[in-house]
DSSP file (Angstrom, degrees, kcal/mol; ACC not computed):
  #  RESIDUE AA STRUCTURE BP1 BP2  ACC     N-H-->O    O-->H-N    N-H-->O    O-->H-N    TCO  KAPPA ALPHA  PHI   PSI    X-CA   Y-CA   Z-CA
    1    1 A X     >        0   0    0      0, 0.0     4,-1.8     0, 0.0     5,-0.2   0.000 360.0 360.0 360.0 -32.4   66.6   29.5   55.6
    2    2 A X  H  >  +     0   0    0      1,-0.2     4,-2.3     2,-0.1     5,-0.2   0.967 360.0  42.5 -36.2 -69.9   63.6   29.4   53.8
    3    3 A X  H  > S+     0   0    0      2,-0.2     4,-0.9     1,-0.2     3,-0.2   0.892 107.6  60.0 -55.7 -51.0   64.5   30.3   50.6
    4    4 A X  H  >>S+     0   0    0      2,-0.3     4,-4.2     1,-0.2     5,-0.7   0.933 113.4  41.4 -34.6 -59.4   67.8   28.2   50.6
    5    5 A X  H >X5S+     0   0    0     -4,-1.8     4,-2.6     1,-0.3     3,-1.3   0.966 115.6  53.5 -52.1 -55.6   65.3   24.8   51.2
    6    6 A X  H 3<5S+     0   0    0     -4,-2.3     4,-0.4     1,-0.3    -1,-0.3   0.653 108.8  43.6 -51.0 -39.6   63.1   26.6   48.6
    7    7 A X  H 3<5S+     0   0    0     -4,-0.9    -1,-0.3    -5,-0.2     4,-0.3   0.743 117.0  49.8-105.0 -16.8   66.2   26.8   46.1
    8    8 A X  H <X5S+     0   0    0     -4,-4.2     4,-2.5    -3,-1.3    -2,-0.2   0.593  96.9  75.1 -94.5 -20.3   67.3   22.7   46.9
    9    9 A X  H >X<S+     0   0    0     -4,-2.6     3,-1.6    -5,-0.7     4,-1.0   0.862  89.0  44.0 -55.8 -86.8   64.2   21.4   46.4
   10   10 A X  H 3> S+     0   0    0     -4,-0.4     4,-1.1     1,-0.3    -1,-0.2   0.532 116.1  56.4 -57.5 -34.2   63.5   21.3   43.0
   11   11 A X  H 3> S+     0   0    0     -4,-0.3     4,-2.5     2,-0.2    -1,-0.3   0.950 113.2  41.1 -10.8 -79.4   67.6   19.7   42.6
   12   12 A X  H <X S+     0   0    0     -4,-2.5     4,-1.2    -3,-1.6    -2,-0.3   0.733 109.5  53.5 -91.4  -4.4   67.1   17.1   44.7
   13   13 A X  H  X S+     0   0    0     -4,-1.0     4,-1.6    -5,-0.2    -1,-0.3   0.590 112.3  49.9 -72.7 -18.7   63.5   16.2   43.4
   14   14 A X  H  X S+     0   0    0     -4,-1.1     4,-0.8    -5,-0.4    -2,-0.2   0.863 108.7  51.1 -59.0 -43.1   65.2   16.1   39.8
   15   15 A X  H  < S+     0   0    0     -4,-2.5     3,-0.3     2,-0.2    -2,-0.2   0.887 109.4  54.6 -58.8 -45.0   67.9   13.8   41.6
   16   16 A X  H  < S+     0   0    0     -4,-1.2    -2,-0.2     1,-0.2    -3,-0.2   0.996  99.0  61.8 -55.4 -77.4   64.7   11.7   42.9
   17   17 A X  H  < S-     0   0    0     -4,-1.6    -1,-0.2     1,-0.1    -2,-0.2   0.491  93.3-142.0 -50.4  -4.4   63.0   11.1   39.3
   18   18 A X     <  -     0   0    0     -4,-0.8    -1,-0.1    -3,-0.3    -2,-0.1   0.020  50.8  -7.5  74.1 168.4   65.5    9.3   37.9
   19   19 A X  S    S-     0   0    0      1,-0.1     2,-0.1    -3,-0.1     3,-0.1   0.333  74.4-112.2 -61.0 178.7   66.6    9.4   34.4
   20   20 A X    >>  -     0   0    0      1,-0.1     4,-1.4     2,-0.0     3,-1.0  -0.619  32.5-104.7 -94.4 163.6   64.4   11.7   31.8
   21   21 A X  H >> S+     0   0    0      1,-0.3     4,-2.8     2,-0.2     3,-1.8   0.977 119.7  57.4 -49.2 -66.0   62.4    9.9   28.8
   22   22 A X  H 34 S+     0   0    0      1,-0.3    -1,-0.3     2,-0.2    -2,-0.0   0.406 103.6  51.4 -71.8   7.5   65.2   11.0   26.2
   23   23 A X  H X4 S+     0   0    0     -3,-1.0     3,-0.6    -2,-0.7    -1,-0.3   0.621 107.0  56.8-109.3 -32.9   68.2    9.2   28.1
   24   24 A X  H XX S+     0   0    0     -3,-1.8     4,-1.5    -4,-1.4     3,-0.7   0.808 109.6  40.5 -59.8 -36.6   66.2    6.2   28.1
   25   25 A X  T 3< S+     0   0    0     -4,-2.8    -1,-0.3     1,-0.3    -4,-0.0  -0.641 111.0  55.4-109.7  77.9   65.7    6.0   24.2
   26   26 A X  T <4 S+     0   0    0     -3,-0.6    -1,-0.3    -2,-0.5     2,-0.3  -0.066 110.7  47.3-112.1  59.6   69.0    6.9   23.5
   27   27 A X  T X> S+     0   0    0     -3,-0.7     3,-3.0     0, 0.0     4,-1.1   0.067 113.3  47.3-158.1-109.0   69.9    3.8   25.9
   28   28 A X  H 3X S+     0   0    0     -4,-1.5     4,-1.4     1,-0.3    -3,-0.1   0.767 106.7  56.7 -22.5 -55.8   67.6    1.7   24.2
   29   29 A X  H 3> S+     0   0    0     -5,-0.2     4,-1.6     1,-0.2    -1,-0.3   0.944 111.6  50.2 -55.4 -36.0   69.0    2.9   20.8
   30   30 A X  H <4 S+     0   0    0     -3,-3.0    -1,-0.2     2,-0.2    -2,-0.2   0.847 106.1  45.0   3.3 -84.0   72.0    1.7   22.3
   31   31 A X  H  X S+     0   0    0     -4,-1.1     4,-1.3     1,-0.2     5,-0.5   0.969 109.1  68.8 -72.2 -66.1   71.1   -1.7   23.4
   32   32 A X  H  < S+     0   0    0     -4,-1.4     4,-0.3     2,-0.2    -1,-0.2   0.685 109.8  23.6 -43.5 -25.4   69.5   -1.8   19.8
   33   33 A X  T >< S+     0   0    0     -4,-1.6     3,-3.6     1,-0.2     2,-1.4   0.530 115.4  61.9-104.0 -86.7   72.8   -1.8   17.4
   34   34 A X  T 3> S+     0   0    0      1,-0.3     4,-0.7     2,-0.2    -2,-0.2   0.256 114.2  40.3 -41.2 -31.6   75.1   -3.2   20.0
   35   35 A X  H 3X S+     0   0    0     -2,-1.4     4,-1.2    -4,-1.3    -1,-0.3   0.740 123.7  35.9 -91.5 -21.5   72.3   -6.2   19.5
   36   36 A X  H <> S+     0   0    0     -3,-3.6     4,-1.6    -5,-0.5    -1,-0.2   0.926 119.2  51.1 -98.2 -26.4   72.0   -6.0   15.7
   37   37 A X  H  4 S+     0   0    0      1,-0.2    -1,-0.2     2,-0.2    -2,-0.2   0.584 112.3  49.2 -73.5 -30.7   76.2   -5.0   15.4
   38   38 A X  H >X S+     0   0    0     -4,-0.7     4,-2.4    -5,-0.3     3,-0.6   0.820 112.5  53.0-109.7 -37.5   76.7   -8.3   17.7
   39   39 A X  H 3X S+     0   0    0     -4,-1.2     4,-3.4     1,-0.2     2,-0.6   0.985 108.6  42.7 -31.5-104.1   74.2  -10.1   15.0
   40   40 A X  H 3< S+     0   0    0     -4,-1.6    -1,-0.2     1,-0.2    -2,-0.2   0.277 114.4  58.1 -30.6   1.8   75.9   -9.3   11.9
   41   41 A X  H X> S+     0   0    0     -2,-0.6     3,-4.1    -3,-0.6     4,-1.6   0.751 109.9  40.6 -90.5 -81.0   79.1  -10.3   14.0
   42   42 A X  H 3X S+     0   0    0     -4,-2.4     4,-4.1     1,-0.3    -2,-0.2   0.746 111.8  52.6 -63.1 -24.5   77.9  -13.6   14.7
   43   43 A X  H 3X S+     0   0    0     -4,-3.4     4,-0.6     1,-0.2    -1,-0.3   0.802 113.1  48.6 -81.6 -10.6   76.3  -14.3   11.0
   44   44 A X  H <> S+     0   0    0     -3,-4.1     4,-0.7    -5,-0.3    -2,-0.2   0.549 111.7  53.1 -86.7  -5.7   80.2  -13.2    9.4
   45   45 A X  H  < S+     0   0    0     -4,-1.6     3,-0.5     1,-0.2     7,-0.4   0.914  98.6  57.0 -88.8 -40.0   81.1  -15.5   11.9
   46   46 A X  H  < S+     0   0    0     -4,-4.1    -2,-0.2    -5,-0.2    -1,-0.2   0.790  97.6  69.8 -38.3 -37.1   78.7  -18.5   10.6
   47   47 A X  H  < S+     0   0    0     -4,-0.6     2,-1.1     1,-0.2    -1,-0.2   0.778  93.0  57.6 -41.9 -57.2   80.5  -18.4    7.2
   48   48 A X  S >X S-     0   0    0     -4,-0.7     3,-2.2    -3,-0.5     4,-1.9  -0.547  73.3-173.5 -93.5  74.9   83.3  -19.7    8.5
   49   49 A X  H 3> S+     0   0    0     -2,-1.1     4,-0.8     1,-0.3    -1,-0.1   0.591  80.7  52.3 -80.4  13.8   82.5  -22.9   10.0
   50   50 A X  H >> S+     0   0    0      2,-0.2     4,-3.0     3,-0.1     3,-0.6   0.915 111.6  46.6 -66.9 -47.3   85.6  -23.7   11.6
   51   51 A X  H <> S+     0   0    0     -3,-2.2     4,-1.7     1,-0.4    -2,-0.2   0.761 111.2  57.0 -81.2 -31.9   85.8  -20.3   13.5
   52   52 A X  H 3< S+     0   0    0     -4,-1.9     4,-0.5    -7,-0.4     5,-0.4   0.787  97.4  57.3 -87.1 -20.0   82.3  -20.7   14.4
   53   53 A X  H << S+     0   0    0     -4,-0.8     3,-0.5    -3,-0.6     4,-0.3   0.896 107.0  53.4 -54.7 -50.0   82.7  -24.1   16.1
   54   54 A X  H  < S+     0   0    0     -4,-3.0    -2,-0.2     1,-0.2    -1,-0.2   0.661 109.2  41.5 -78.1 -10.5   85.0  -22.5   18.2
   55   55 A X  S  < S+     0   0    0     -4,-1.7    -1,-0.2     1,-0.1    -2,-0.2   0.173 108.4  67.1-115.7  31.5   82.9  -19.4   19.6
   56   56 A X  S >  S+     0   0    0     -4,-0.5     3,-0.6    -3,-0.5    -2,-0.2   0.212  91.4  55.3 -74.3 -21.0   80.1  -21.5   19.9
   57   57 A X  T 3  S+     0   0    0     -5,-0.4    -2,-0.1    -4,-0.3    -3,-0.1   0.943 106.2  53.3 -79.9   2.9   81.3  -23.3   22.3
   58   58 A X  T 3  S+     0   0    0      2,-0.1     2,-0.3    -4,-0.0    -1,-0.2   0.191  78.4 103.2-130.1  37.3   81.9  -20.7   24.1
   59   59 A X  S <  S-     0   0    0     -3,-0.6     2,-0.2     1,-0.1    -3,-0.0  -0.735  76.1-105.1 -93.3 157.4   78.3  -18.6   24.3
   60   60 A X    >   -     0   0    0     -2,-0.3     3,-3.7     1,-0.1     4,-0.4  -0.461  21.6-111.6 -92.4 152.5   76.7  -18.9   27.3
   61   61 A X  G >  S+     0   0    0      1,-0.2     3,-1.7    -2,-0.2     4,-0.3   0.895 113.6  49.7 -66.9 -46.9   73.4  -21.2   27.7
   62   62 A X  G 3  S+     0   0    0      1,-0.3    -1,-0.2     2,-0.2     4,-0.1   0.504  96.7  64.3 -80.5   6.2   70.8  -17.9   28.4
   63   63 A X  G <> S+     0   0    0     -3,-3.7     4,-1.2     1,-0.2    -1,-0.3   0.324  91.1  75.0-100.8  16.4   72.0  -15.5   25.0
   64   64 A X  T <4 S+     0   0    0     -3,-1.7     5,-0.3    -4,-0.4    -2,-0.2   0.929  97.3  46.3 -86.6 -24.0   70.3  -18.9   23.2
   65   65 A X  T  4 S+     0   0    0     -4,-0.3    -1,-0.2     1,-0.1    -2,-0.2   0.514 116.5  39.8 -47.4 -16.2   67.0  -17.2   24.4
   66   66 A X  T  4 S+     0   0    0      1,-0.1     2,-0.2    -4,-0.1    -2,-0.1   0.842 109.0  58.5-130.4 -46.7   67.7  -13.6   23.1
   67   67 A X  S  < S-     0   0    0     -4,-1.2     2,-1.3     1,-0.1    -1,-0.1  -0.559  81.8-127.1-116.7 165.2   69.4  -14.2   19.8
   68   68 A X     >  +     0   0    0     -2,-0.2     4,-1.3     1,-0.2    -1,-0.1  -0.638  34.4 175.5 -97.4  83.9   67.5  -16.4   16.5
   69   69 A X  H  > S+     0   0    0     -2,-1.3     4,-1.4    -5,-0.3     5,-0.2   0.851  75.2  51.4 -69.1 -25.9   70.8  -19.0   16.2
   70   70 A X  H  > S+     0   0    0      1,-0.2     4,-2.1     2,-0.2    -1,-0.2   0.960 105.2  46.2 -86.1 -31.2   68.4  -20.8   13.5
   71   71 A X  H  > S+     0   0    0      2,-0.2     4,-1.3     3,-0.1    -1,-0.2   0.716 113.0  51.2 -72.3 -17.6   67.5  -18.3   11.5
   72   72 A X  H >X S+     0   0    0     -4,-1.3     3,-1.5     3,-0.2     4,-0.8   0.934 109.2  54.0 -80.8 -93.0   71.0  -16.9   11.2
   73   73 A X  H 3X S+     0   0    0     -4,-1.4     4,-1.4     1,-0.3    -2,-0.2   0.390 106.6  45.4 -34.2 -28.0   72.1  -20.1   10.4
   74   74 A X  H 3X S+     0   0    0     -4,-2.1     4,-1.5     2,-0.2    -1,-0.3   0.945 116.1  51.1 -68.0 -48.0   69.6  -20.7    7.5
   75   75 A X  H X< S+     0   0    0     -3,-1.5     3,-1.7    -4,-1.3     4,-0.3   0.978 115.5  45.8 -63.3 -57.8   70.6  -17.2    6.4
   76   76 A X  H >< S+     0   0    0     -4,-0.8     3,-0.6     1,-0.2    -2,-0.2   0.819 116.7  36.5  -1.6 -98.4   74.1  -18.3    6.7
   77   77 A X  H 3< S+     0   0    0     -4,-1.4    -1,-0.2     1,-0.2    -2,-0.2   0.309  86.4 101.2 -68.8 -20.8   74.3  -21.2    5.3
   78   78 A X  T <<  -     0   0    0     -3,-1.7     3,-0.5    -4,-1.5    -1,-0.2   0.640  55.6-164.8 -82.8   8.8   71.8  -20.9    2.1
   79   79 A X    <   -     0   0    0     -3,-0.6    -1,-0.1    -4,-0.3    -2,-0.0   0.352  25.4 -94.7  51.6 173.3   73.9  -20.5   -0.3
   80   80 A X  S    S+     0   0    0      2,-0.0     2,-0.3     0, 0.0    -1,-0.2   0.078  72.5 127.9-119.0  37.9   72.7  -19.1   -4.1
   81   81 A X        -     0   0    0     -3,-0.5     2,-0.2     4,-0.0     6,-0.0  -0.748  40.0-166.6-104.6 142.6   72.4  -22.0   -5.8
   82   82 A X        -     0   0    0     -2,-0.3     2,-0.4     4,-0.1    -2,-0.0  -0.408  43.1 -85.3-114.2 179.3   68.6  -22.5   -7.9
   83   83 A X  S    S+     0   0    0     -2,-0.2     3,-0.1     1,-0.2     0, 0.0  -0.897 121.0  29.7-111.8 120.9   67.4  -25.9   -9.3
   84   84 A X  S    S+     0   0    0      1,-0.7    -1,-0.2    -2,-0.4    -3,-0.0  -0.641  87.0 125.6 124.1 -56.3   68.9  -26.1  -12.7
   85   85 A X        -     0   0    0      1,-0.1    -1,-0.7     2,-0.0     2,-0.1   0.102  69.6-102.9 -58.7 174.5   72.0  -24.1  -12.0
   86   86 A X        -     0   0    0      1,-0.2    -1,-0.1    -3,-0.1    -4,-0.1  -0.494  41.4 -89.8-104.7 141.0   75.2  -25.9  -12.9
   87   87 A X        -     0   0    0     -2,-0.1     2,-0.3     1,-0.1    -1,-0.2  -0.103  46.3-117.8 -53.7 149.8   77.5  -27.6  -10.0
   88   88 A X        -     0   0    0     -3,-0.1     2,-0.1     1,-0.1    -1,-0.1  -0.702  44.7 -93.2 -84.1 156.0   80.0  -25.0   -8.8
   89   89 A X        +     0   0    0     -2,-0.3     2,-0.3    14,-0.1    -1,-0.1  -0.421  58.1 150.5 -75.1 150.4   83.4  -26.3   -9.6
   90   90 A X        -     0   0    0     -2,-0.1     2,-1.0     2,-0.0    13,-0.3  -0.937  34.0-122.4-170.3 149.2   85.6  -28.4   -7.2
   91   91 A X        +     0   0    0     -2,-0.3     2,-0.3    11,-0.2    11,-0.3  -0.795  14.1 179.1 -86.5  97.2   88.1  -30.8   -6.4
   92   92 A X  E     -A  101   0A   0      9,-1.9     9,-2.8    -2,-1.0    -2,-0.0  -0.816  31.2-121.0-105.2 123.4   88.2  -33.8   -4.3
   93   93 A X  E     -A  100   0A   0     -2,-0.3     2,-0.3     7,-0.2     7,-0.2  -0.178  43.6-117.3 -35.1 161.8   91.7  -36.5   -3.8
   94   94 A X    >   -     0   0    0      5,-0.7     3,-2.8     6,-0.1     4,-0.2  -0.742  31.4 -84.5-104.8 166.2   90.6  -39.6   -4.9
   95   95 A X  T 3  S+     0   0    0      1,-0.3    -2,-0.1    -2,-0.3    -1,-0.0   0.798 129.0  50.3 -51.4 -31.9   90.5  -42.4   -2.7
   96   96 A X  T 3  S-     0   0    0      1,-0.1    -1,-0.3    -3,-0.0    -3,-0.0   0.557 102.9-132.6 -62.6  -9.1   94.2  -43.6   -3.0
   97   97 A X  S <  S+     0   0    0     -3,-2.8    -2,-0.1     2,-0.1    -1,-0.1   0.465  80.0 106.2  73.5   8.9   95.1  -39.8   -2.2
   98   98 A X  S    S+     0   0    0     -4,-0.2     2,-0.2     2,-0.0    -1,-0.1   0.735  81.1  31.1 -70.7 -12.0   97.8  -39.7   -5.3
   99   99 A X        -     0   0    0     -5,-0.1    -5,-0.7     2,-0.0     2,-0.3  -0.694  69.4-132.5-141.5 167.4   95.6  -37.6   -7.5
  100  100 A X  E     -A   93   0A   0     -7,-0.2     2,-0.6    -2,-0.2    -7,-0.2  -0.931  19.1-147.9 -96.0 150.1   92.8  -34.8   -7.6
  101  101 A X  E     -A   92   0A   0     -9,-2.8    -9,-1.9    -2,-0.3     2,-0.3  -0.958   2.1-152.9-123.3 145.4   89.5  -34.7   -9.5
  102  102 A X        -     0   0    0     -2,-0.6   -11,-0.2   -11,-0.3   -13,-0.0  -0.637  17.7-145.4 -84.6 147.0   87.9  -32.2  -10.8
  103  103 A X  S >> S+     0   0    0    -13,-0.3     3,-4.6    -2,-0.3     4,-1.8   0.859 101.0  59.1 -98.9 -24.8   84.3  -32.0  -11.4
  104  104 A X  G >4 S+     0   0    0      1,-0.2     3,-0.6     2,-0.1    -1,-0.2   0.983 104.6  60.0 -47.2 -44.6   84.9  -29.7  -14.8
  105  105 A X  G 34 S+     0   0    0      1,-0.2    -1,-0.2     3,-0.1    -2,-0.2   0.538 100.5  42.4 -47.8  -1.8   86.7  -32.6  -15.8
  106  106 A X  G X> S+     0   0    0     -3,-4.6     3,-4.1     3,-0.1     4,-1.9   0.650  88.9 131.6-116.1 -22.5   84.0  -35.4  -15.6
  107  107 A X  T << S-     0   0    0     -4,-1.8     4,-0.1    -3,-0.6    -3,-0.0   0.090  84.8 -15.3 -42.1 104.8   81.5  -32.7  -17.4
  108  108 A X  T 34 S+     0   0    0      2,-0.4    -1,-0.3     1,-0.0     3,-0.1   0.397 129.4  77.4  79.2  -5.4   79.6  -34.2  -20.5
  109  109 A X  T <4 S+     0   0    0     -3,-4.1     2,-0.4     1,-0.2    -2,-0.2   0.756 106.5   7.1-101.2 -35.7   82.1  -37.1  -20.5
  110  110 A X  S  < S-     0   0    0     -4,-1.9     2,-0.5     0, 0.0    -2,-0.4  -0.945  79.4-111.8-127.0 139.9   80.4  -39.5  -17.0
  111  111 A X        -     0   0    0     -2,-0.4     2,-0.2    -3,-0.1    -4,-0.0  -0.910  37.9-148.7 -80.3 139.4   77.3  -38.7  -15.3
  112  112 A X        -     0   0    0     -2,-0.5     2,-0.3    -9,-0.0    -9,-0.0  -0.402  10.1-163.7-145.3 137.0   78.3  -37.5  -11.6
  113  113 A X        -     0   0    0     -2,-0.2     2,-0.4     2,-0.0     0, 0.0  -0.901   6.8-159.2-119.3 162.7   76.1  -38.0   -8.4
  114  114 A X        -     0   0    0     -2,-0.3     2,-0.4     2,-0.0    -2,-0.0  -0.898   8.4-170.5-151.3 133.7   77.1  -35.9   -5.8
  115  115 A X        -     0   0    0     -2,-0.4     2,-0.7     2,-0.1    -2,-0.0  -0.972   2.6-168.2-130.6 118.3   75.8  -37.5   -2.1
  116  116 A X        +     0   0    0     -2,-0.4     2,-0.3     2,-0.0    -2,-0.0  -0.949  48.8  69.2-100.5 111.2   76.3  -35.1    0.7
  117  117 A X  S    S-     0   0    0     -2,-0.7     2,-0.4     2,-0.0    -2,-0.1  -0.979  72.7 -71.5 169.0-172.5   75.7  -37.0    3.6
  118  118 A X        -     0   0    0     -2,-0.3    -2,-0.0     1,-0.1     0, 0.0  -0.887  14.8-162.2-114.2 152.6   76.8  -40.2    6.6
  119  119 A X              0   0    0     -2,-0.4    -1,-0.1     0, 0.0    -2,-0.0   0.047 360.0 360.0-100.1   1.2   76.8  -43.3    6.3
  120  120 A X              0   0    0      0, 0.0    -2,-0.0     0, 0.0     0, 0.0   0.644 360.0 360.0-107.3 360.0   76.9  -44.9   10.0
């Protein structure tokens, strides 16, 4: 009977310690790309800001602690434009909505302001 106890100890004192160091950092390695995977998720998701309105509104109040929403948004959102470069081209209706303009069109012929912004 000895030996038997003798041959289940060491079993169930593995069973006691709980997991080994190398099951824990490969867990953590883990946790680490599902967090950075779930990143890069959320910054293709910034891009699009329609698509992003709608799954923000539906993260939950305590992942605004764990993930950096502002700093993925600046990276988002900063675009490649330098002081000097030339407007990228675009179109806007005009106010009666019969027509488009183009801003190549107005180029060297009007000077253009272009005001991003509210008024109210």
């Amino acid at each position: 009977m000895g030996r038997r106890l003798g041959r289940q100890l060491p079993t169930a004192f593995f069973l006691l310690r709980g997991p080994n160091v190398e099951t824990l950092k490969t867990l953590a390695w883990y946790v680490v790309l599902v967090y950075v995977v779930a990143l890069a998720a959320l910054l293709g998701v910034m891009r699009q800001p329609v698509l992003f309105g709608r799954v923000m509104s539906q993260v939950p109040r305590p992942l605004f602690m764990i993930v950096p929403f502002k700093q993925l948004w600046l990276l988002a959102r900063a675009g490649h434009l330098r002081v000097g470069d030339p407007a990228p081209e675009f179109s806007l209706p005009t106010v009666d909505r019969k027509a488009r303009v183009r801003l190549s069109s107005l180029r060297g012929h009007k000077p253009v302001v272009l005001i991003f912004g509210s008024y109210t």
